[in-house]
C-alpha positions in Angstrom: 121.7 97.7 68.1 122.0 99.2 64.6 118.5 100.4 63.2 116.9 97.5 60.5 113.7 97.5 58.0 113.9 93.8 57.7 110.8 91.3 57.5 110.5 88.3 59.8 109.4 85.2 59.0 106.8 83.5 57.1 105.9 81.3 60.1 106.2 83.8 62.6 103.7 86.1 60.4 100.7 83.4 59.8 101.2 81.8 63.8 101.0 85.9 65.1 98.2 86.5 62.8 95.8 84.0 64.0 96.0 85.1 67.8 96.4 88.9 67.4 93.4 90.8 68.0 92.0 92.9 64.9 91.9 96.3 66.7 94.2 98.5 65.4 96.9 100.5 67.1 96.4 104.5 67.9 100.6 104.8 67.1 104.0 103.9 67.5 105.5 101.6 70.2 107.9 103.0 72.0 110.0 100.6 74.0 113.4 101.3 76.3 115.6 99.4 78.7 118.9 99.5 79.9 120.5 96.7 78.3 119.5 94.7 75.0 118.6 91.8 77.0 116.3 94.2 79.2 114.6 95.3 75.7 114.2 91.8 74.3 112.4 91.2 77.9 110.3 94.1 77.5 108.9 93.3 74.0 108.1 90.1 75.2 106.1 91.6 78.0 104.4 94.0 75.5 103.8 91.5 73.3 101.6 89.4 75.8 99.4 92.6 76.7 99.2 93.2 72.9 98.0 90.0 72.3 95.3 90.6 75.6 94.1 94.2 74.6 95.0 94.6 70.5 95.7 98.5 72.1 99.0 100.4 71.8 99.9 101.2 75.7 101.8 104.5 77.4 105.6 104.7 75.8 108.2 103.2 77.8 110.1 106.3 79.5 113.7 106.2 78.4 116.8 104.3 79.2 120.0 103.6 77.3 118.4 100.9 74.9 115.5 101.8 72.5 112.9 100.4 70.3 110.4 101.9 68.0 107.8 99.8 66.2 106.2 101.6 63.5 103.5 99.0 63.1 99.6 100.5 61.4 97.9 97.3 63.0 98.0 95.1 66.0 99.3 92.0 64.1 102.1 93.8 62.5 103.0 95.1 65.3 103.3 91.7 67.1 105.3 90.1 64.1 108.1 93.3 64.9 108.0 92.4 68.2 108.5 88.4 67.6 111.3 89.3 65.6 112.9 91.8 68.4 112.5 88.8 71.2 114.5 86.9 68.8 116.9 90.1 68.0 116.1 89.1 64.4 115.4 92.4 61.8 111.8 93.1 61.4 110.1 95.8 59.2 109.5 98.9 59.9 111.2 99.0 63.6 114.1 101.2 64.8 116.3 100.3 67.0 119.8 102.7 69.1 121.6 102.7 71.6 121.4 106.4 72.9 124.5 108.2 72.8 126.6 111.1 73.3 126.1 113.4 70.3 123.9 116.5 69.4 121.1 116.8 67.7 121.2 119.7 64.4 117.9 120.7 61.7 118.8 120.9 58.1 116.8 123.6 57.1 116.0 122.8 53.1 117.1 125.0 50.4 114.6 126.4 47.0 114.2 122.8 44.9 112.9 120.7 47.2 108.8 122.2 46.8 106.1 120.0 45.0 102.6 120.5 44.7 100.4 119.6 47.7 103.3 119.0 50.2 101.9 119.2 53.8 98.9 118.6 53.3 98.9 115.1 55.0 100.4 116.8 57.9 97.8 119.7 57.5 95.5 117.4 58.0 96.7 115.0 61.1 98.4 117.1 63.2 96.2 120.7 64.8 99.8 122.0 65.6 101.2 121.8 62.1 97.8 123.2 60.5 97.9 126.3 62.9 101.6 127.1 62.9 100.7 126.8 58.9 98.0 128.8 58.9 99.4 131.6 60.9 102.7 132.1 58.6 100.9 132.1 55.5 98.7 135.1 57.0 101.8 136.6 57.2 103.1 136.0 53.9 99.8 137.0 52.2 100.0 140.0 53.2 103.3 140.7 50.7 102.1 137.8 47.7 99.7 138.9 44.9 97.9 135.4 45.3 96.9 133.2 48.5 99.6 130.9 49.2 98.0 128.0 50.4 95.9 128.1 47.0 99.5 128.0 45.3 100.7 125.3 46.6 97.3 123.0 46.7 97.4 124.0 42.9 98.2 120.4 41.0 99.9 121.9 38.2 103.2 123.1 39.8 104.1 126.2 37.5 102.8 128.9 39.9 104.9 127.0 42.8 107.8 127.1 40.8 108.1 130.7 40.3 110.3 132.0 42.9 108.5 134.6 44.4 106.0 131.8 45.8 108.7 129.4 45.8 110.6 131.0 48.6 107.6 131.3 50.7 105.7 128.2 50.3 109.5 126.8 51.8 109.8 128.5 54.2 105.8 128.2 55.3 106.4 124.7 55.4 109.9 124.7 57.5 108.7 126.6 60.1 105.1 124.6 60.2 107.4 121.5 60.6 109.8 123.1 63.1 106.7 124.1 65.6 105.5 120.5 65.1 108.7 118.9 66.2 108.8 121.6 68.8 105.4 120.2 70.3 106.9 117.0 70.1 109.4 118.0 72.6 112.7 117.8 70.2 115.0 120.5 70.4 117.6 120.4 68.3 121.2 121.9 69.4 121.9 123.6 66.6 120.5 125.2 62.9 121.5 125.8 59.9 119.8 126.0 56.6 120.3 125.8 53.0 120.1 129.3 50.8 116.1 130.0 51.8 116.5 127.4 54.6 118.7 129.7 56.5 115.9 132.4 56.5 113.7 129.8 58.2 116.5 128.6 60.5 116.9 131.9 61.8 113.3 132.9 62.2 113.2 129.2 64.1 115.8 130.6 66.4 114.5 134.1 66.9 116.8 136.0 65.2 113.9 137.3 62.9 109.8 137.9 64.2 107.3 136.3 62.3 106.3 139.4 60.2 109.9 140.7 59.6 110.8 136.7 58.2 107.5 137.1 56.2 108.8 140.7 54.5 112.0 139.5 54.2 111.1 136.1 52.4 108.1 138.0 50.2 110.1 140.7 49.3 113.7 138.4 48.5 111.3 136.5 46.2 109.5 139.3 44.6 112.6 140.9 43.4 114.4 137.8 42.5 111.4 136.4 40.2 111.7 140.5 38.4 115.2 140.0 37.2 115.5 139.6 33.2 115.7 135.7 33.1 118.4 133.9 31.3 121.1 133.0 33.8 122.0 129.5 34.2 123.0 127.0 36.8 125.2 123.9 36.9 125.8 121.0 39.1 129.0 119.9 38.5 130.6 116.8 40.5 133.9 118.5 41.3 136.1 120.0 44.0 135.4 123.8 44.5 139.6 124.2 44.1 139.7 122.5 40.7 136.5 124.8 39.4 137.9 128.0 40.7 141.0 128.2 38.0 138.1 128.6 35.6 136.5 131.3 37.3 139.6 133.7 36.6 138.8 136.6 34.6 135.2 135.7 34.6 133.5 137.0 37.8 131.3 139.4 36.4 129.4 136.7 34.8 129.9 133.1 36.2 130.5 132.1 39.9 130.2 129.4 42.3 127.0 129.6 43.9 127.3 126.8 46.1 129.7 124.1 47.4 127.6 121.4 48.4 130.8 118.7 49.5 133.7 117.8 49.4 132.9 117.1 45.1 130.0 119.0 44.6 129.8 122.4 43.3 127.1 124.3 42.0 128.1 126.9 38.8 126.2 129.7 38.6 125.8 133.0 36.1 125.4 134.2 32.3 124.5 131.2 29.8 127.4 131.3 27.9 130.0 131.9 30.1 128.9 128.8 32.6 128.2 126.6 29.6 132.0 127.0 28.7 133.2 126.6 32.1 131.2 123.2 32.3 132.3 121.6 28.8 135.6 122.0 30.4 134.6 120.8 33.5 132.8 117.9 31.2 135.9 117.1 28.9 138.0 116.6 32.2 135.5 114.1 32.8 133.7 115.6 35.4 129.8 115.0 35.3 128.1 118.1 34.7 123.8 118.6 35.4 121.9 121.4 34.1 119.0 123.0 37.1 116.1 123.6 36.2 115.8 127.1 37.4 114.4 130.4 36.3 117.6 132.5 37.4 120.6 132.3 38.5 121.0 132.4 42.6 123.6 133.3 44.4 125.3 134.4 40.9 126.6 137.7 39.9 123.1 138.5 38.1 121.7 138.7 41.8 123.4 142.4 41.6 120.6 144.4 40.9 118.6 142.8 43.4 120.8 143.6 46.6 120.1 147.7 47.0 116.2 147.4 46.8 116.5 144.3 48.9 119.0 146.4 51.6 116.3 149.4 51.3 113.5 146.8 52.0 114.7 145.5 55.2 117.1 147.9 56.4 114.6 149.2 59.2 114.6 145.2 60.8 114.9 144.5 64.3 117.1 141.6 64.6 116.5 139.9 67.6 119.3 137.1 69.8 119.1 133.4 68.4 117.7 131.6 70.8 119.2 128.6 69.6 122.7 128.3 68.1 123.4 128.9 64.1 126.1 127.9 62.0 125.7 129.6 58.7 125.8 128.6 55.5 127.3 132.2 54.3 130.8 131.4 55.9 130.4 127.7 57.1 130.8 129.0 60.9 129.2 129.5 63.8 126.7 132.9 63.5 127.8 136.1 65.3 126.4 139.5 65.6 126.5 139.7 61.8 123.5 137.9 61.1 121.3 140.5 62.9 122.8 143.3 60.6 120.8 144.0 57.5 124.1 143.2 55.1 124.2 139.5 56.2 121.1 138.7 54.7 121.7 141.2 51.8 125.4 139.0 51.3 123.6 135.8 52.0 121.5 136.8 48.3 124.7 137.0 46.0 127.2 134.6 48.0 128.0 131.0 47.7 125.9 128.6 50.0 128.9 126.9 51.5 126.8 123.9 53.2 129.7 122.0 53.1 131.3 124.1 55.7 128.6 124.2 58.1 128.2 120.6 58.2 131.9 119.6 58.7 131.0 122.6 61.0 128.4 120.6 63.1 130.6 117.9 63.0 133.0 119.2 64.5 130.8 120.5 67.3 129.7 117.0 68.0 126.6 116.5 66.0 125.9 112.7 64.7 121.8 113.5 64.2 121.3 115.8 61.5 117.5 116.0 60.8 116.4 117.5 57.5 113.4 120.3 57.6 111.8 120.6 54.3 109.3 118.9 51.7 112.0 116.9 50.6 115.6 115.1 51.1 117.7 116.7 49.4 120.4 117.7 52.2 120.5 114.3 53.8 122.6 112.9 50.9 124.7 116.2 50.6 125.8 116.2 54.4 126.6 112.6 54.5 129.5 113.0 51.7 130.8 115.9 53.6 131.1 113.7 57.0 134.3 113.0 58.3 132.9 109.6 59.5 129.1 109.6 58.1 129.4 106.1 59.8 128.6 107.5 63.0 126.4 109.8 62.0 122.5 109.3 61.3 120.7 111.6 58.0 117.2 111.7 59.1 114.9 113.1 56.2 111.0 114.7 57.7 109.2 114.1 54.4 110.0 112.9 51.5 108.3 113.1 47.8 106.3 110.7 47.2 105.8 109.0 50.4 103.4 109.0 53.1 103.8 112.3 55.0 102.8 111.1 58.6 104.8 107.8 57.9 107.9 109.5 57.3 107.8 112.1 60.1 107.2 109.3 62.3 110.1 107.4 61.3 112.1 110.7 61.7 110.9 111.0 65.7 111.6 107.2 66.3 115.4 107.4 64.6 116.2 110.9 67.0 114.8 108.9 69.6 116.8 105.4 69.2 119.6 108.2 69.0 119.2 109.3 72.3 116.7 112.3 71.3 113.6 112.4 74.0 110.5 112.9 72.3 107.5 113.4 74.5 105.9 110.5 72.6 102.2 111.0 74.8 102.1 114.5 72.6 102.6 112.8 69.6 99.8 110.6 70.1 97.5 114.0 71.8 98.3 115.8 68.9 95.9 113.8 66.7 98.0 111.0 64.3 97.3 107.5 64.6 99.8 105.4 62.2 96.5 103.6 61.0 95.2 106.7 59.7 98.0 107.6 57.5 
């Protein structure tokens, strides 16, 4: 069964209505069977104790076949079920088959931040709000202002600096990480977008807590010192028809990221990436202007890569716990990421994402789950998918929208998916649906 958000019916909705019990549920239901026919059995069955009790019972343990109702009441949640006895599409219910491929985390690049973001999760889950806690301590220690102040500030100009940019990113990617950890997920393999990557690799243990936090402080702090000036580009092209233009401009223009198959990111001195994209433009490629402060991954990151060297030359790089494919080369990490010049490369090179996800693809992965404050990665990594088809783009938050909502409906797709999330912590760790 294919995952649906589609209402049922009218009639179903008033008939459920006037028998369901007002009480509302405590979270999800979780429902699994070996066959379709099994699962259309079982949400009849749940139903009828639904209809008894009003109370979400114990998650089915699971099988091949696998439901998630994401219901924030009792009659709701009944309705979804109606429509799953009837294999009909009902809102807010996910439905999979679980199958054969991995599970990777998208670890969210600089872009994605926004005021506030976190705080639902701050406040519903104990896990989140510790792990939270603990790596801002850390950060503190190397930013001339309180983090968490930064990014509860409403006005979003501190946040977008880059020296509390990069941290506030990476607080909230790990914070995420050590809730989906408690959760029971664990993914098969990282990788992580420019900043992501640092988080990625602190995830995997490649970097300690307070080596991450002087590393991400101090990559920041002398990034947000350069003169500003320099520019970047989105440009909706192939990296081999931009690179012609690059010739006998290197000094001052790059590619600072390839970002699929069509998707390139330009990178350097105003002028020099301005001509580059009114050619790209007059070709009729579609150019975008980013609203940065500098220009990352760029050849005006030059100046920054000996201070940053001296700063965390005296690191002790530790063996990733969990597999990495970087976004430096697009391959599986070696020995070079615990080496001081990785990360001091990883500051001026191109973030070739598309790589790493064809990459992952290659290495079986079909779940790609995006950890950040936003979605930006789960449309990128679907265009470079040799059959997205297959594959499932699961954002964890999203702007806008209802933080414990969305990182639900993340958990129930990796489960559908074949995923096993320890669903009994979920509900232990303090967020009910209703409360969202």
């Amino acid at each position: 069964m294919n995952a649906t958000t589609a209402t049922a019916s009218a009639a179903t909705e008033e008939a459920t209505a006037e028998e369901t019990p007002a009480t509302p549920l405590t979270g999800p239901l979780v429902l699994s069977a070996p066959g379709e026919q099994e699962l259309r059995d079982r949400a009849g069955r749940l139903r009828e104790q639904l209809l008894r009790t009003g109370d979400a019972p114990a998650p089915d343990a699971p099988d091949a076949h696998r439901a998630v109702v994401l219901a924030t009441d009792a009659a709701e949640a009944v309705r979804a079920l109606d429509a799953l006895i009837e294999g009909a599409p009902a809102a807010g219910t996910v439905t999979g088959s679980a199958g054969e491929g991995r599970l990777a985390y998208l670890f969210t690049g600089q872009g994605a931040q926004r005021p506030g973001m976190g705080a639902e999760l701050h406040r519903a889950f104990p896990v989140y709000a510790a792990a939270f806690d603990e790596v801002c301590a850390a950060l503190d220690a190397h930013l001339p202002h309180p983090l968490r102040e930064v990014i509860d500030d409403p006005d979003p100009a501190r946040l977008a600096r880059t020296e509390y940019t990069q941290p506030a990113t990476f607080a909230v990617e790990v914070a995420l990480f050590r809730l989906l950890e408690s959760f029971g997920l664990r993914p098969g393999v990282l990788t992580g977008h420019s900043i992501g990557e640092i988080a990625a690799a602190h995830a995997a243990g490649v970097l300690t807590l307070a080596d991450a936090a002087r590393l991400v402080a101090g990559r920041g702090r002398l990034m947000q010192a350069l003169p500003e000036g320099g520019v970047m580009v989105a440009v909706l092209a192939a990296e081999a028809d931009v690179l012609p233009l690059l010739e006998g401009r290197t000094a001052t223009v790059g590619i600072a990221a390839v970002n699929g198959p069509n998707s390139v990111v330009l990178a350097g001195e105003r002028a020099a990436v301005e001509e580059i994209a009114a050619l790209l433009k007059a070709e009729g490629r579609k150019t975008r202007a980013l609203p940065v402060s500098h220009a990352f991954h760029s050849p005006l990151m030059e100046d920054v890569l000996a201070p940053f060297h001296a700063l965390i030359e005296d690191t002790a790089f530790g063996e990733p716990t969990i597999p990495l494919v970087s976004t430096l080369t697009g391959r599986p990490v070696g020995d070079e990421i615990r080496t001081p010049g990785y990360w001091v490369r990883h500051v001026r090179g191109a973030v070739r994402f598309a790589d790493a996800v064809r990459t992952l693809e290659d290495q079986g992965v079909t779940t790609f789950v995006e950890i950040g404050p936003d979605a930006p990665l789960t449309g990128l990594a679907k265009s470079c998918l040799a059959a997205p088809e297959e594959a499932a783009l699961v954002p964890t938050l999203r702007r806008a929208r209802s933080e414990v909502r969305t990182l639900t409906a993340a958990l129930a797709q990796a489960h559908v998916r074949g995923t096993d999330v320890d669903w009994q912590a979920f509900r232990d760790g303090g967020a009910g649906l209703a409360r969202s």
